[in-house]
C-alpha positions in Angstrom: -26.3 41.5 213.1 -27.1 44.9 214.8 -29.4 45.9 211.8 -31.3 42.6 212.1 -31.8 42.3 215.7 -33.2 45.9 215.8 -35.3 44.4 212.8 -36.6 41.8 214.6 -37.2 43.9 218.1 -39.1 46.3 216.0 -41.4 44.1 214.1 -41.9 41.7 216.9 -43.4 45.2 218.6 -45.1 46.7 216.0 -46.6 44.0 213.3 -50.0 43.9 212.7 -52.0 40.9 213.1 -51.9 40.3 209.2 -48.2 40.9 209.1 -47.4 38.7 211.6 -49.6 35.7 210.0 -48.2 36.6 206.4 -44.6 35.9 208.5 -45.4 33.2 209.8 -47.1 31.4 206.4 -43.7 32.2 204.8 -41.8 30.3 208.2 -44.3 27.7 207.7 -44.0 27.7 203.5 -40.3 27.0 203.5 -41.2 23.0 204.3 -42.1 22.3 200.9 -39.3 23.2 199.7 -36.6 21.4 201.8 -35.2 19.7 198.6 -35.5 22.9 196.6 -32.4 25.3 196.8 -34.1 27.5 194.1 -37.5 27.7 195.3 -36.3 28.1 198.7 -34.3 31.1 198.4 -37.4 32.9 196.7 -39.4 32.4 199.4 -36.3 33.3 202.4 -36.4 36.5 200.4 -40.0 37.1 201.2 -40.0 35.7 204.6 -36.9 38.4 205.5 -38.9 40.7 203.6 -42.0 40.4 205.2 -40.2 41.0 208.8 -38.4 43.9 207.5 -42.3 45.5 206.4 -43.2 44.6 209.7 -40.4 46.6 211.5 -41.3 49.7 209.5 -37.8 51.4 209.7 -37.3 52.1 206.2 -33.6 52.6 206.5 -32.8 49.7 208.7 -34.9 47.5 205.8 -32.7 49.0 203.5 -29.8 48.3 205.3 -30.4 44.6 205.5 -31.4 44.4 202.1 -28.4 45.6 200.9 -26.4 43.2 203.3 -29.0 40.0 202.0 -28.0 41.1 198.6 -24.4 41.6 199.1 -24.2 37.6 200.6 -26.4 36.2 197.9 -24.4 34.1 195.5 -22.9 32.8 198.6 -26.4 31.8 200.6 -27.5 30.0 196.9 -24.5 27.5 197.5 -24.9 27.0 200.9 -28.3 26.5 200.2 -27.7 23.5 198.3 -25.5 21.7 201.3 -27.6 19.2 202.8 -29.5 20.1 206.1 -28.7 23.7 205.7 -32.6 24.6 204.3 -34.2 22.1 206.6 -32.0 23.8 209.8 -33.2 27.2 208.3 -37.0 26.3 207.5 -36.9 25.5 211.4 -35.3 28.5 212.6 -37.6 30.7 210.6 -40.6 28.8 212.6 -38.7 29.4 215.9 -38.6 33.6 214.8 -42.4 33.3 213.5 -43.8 32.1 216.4 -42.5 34.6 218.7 -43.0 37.4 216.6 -46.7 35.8 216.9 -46.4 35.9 220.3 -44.9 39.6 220.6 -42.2 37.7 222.5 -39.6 40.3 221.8 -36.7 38.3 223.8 -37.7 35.4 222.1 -37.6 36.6 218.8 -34.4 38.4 218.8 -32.9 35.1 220.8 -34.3 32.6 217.5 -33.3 35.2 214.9 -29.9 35.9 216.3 -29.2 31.3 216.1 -30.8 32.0 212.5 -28.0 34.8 212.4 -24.8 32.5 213.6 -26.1 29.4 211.4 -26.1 31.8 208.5 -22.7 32.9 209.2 -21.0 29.7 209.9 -22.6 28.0 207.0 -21.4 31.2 204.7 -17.9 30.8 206.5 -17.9 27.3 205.5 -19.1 27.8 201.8 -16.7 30.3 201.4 -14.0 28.6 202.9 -14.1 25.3 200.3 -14.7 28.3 197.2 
């Protein structure tokens, strides 16, 4: 979580006024696909992507991207439990618009619920495996 929240701190700071509307098109993207786990994932990729450009701290990036990658086959089954993409979709909004703001507090507040969703949904995937 560390990683991330410096993530988000930084790219709530430093994003450009294109990177912070290419973030928030993503946040805003994930409705259509609230009843597609496939499609979804592809585009949470980009979305985390997107604030990791932002940040620019290419080792932090790196850092979570090696963490996104290590959970993956876990996130694509708890993408598939019902509610989890809509609750996600929602919380991706919450982080857009702050880091559209330059709310720093506000984005490291949505993205650390986005955080503990991700981990107790995880937790709870893993747990039934």
């Amino acid at each position: 979580a560390v990683v991330d929240l410096e993530l988000i701190r930084l790219a709530t700071m430093r994003a450009t006024a294109e990177q912070r509307q290419r973030i928030m098109q993503h946040a805003v993207d994930g409705r259509a696909f609230l009843n597609d786990p496939v499609a979804f994932r592809l585009l949470d990729i980009e979305f985390h992507q997107s604030l990791n450009d932002a940040a620019d701290n290419r080792l932090l990036s790196a850092l979570a991207q090696s963490l996104y990658d290590i959970s993956l086959d876990v996130r694509r089954v708890a993408s598939a439990v019902p509610g989890n993409i809509e609750k996600s979709v929602g919380q991706h909004i919450e982080v857009a618009e702050a880091v559209m703001a330059r709310n720093v507090p506000a984005a490291v507040a949505a993205y650390r619920r986005h955080l503990e969703h991700v981990r107790d949904t995880t937790i709870t995937v893993m747990e039934k495996a």
